[in-house]
N, C-alpha and C positions, 0 to 999 in steps of 0.2 A: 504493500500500500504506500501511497504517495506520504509524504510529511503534511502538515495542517497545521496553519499556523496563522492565531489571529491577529488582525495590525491596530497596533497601540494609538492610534490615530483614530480613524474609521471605522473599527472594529469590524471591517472585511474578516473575511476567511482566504486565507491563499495555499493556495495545492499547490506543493514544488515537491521537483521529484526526489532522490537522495544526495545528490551531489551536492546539495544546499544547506545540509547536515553540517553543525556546527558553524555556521557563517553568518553572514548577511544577505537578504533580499532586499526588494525594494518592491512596495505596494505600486499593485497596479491600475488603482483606484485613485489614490491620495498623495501618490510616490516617496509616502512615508520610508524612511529604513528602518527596519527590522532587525532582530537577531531572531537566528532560527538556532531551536535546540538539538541538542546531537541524537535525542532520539525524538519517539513519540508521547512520552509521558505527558508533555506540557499542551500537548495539541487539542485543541477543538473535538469536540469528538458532534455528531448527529446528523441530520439532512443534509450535508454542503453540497454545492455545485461550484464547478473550474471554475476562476474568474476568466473573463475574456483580456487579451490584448490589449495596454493601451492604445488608444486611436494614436493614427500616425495625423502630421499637419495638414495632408490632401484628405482627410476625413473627417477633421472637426466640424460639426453644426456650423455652418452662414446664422449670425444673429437677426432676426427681423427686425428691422428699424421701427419703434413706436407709431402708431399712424394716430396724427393729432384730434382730439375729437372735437374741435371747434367746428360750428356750420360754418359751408361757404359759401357766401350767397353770389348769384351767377342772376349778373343781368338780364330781363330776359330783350330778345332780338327784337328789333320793331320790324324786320321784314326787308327794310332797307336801308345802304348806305352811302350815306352822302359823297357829294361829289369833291368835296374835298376833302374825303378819306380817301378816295381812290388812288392805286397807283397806276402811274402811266408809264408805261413801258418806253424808254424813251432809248436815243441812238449812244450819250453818254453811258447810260446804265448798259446797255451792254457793252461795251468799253471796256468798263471797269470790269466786268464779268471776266470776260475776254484775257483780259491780262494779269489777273489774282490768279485764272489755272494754269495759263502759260509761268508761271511764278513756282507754283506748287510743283507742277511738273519738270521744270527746269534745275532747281533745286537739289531733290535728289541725282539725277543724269551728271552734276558738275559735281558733286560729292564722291559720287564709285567713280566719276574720271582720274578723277586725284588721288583716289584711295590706290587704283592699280596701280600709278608713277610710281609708290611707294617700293621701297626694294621687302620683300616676301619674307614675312616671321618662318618660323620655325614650321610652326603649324602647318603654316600657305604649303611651304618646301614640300612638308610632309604627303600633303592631301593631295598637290599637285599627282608625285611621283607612283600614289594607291592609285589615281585616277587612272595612268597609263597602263596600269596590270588589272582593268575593268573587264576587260573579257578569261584572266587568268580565275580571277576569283567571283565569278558569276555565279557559280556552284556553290557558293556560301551564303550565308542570313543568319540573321539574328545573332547572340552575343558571340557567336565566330567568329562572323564576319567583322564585327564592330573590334575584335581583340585584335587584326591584322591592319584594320586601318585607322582605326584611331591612334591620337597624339600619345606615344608611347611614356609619355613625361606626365601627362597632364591626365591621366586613366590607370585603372589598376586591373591588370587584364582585359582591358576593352570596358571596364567599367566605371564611370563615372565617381569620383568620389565626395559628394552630397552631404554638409553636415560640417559643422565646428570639430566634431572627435570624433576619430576614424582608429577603431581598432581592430589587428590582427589577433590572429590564434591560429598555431601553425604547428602540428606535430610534427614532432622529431624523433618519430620511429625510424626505425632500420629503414622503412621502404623508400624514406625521403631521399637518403644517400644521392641517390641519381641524379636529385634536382632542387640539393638544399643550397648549392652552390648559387646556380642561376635566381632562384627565387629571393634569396637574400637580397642579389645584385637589384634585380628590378626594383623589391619591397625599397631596397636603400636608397636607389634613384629619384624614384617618385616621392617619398620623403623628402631626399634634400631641395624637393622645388616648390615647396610650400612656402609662400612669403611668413616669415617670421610672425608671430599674432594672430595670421590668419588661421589656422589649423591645430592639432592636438590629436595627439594619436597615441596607443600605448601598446603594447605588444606584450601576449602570453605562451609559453612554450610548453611543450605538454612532452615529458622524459618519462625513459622507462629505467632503469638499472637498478642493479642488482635484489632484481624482482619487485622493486617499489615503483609506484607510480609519482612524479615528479609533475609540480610546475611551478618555471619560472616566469615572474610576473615585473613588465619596467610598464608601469601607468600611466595615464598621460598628463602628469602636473606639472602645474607650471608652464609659460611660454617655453614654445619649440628653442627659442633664439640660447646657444651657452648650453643648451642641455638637449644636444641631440641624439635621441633614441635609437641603436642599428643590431638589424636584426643578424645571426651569426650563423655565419654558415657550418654547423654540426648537427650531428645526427647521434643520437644512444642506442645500447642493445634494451632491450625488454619489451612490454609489454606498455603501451601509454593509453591515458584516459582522456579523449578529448572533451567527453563532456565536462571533465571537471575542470580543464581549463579554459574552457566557456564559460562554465560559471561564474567565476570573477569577473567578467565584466560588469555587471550589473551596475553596480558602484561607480564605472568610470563613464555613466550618461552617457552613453557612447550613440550617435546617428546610424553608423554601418557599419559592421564588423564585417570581415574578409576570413575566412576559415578555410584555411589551406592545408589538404591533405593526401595522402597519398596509399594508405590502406585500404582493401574496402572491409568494410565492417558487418556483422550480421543485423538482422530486421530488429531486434530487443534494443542492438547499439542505435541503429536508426531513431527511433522510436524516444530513446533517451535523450538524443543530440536536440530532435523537433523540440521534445518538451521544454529545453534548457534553451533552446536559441528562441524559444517566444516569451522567454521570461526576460531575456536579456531587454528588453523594450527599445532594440533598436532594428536594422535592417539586414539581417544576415546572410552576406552572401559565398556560396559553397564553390571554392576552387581547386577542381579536382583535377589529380596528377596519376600517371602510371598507373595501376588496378583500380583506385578507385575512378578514375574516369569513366571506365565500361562497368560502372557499378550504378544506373539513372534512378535509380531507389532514392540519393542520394539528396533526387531534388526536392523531396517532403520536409527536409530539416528547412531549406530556404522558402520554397512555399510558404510554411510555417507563419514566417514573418514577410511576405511577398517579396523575399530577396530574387537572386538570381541564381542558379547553377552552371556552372560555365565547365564543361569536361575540356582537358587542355592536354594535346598528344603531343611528342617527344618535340615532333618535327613544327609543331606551330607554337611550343619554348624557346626551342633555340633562335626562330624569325622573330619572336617579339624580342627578347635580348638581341641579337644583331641590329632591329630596327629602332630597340631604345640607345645601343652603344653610338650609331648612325645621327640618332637626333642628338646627344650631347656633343659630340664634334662639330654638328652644326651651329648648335649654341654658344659653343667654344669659337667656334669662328667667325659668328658674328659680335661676340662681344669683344673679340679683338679686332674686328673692325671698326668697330664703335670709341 
């Protein structure tokens, strides 16, 4: 049975599953913290039901604006109107017509003239050179597609990153070996292009050895700027728990977590991962490497939170690294031309 735990706020009831044992939540009601207890002794006990999800900001209620109750009183028409209400359509007045759209419409035409002069960002460079391999990657949609041609600086596998704190969680099982290398690099890339103030990210690592289950945890406090966060490229032997290194997010308010892995896991694990990624109350989205790629079970934990699943194969790792090492040289080049 799940843990049950009521909030010292609201007196909600909140179902978390065991990973939450001995820690903290965060009500999903009131987004009080909590301490949850290490067993069930303290719990609630009678009729409960799940709490749902907090709303995300694209699903909060629109407020109805008051509608005043004063009468208005409304002339009534006498049938006609004078002749010196009338307007007269005259050769001025169109004129003026005439030359307010030639204005509107000129306007923007001298604005994108100017804008092309311009010598081409990073981005332009980038989008240009996807454009020219339009018939290579025809055969692609959706977040595939978007991982090969989007701004490899400015996206984290083709996905956008949305939100003041942006946190990873990334195990470091045996099976990562192949691609804890690469993934560090990009994870550390796209990090270092966050302007200072703007962003907050934290990173949790999920270790197996000597048969314990391990997680390291660097939070996202504090400005980015003096204290920059980098993810390390190792990998442990044992056995690791991703759910429980999900679990500590919750605490770090976090907008998107990025959950990167590379096992596939049985339906029970599934099943744990969903319950823990919709309690995190943010947007969890699953990037999947090596077996668990060909494992699409995989995308009920993202679901969950209407994140994304994104399966990412050897040979379209290695292009997104080539195409982000490609945009920093660029960058590097134009700031030395500057």
């Amino acid at each position: 049975m799940p843990l049950q735990v009521q909030c010292r706020s609201c007196g909600r009831v909140l179902v978390l599953n065991d990973a939450f044992a001995g820690g903290r939540c965060r009500c999903q009601h009131c987004r009080t913290i909590n301490a949850v207890p290490n067993s069930r002794q303290s719990s609630p006990t009678g009729n409960l039901h799940r709490p749902s999800r907090p709303l995300l900001v694209g699903e909060l209620p629109s407020r109805n604006m008051p509608v005043a109750a004063e009468a208005v009183h409304v002339k009534p028409s006498t049938g006609r109107r004078s002749a010196r209400n009338r307007r007269v359509v005259t050769l001025g007045r169109i004129s003026g017509a005439l030359g307010a759209l030639a204005f509107l419409v000129g306007l923007p035409a001298c604005y994108f003239a100017l804008s092309a002069s311009e010598a081409p960002t990073v981005h332009q460079t980038i989008a240009r050179v996807d454009t020219d391999r339009a018939a290579e990657l025809s055969h692609l949609k959706g977040t595939e597609l978007a991982m090969v041609t989007a701004d490899p600086l400015k996206t984290y596998f083709g996905l956008s990153l949305d939100g003041g704190i942006i946190g990873y969680v990334v195990d470091g099982d045996t099976t990562m070996s192949p691609y804890i290398d690469r993934v560090a690099t990009i994870t550390n890339a796209v990090n270092s292009t966050f302007v200072p103030g703007s962003k907050r990210y934290g990173i949790a690592r999920a270790y197996g050895e000597n048969g314990q289950t391990l997680v390291e945890v660097a939070e996202p406090i504090g400005d980015l700027e003096g204290s920059r966060l980098t993810l390390s490229a190792r990998a442990a032997s044992g056995e690791t728990n991703l759910s429980s290194a999900l679990a500590v997010t919750p605490d770090w308010f976090a907008d998107q977590i990025f959950l990167v892995m590379s096992k596939p896991v049985e339906a029970s694990e599934i099943q744990r991962l969903a319950s823990t990624a919709e309690q995190t109350g943010a947007i969890v989205n699953v990037i999947a490497l090596g077996e668990a790629a060909s494992q699409p079970q995989l995308a009920e934990v993202a679901n969950a939170t209407r994140g994304k699943f994104v399966p990412v194969t050897d040979a379209m790792l290695s292009e997104l690294v080539a195409r982000q090492r490609a945009a920093l040289d660029d960058q590097n080049r134009l700031a030395a031309g500057n």
